[in-house]
N, C-alpha and C positions, 0 to 999 in steps of 0.2 A: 187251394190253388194259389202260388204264389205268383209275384209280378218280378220282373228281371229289370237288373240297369246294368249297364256295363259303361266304367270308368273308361276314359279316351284310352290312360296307360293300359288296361287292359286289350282294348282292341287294335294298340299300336305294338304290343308283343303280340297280341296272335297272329297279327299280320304280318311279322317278320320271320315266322315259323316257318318253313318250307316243308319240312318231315312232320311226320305224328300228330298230320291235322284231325284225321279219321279218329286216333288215339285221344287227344284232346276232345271232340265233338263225344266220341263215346261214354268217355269220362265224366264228363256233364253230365250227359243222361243219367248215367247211373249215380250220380251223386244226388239229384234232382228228383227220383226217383226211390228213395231211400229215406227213412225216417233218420233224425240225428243218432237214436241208439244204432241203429241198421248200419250209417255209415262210420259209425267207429270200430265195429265190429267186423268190418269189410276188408278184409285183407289186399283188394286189387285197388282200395282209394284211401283206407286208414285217414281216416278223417280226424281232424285235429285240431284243438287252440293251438294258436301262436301266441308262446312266451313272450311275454311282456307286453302282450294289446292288452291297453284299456278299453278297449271299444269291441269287443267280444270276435275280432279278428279269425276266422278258422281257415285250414287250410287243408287240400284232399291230393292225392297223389296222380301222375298221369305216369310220368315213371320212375324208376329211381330215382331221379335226380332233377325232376320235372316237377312244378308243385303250381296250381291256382289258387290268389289266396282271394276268401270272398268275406261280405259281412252280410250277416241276416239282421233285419230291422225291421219291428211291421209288416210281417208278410211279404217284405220285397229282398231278396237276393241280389245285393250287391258284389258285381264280379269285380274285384281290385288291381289284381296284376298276375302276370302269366308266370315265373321261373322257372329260368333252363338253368343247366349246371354251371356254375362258377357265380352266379347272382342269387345263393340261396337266402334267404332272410331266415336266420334260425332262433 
């Protein structure tokens, strides 16, 4: 069982989401729900490093062009920040 924290910038982009709340919430689940091999091999969240974190940075899909990026640390799921399209960090 993991413990969750969510960054301010995390919770001040979800809060400015209007669409693809449901999409987002689901996405979670299923990424939370998934072992790290499970969710690389998942095609509806392709789960991911982000190039160039030092700090073991991953990041999983919500849609095309839609990405939460989080950090695992000790058992605790750190959610970092929300991306919609035009603000990707690649």
């Amino acid at each position: 069982m993991y413990e969750y924290s969510f960054k301010e910038d995390f919770i001040k982009d979800l809060s400015e989401v209007s669409l693809r709340r449901r999409k987002i919430i689901t996405q979670i689940v299923t990424r939370l729900t998934l072992t790290g091999e499970q969710a690389r091999r998942n095609q509806s969240i392709s789960d991911e490093s982000v190039r160039g974190s030092s700090d073991n940075e991953r990041r999983f899909r919500i849609t095309d062009v839609m990405r939460i990026h989080y950090k695992m640390t000790g058992g605790v799921v750190g959610f970092l920040r929300l991306y919609d399209e035009g603000e990707m960090v690649i």
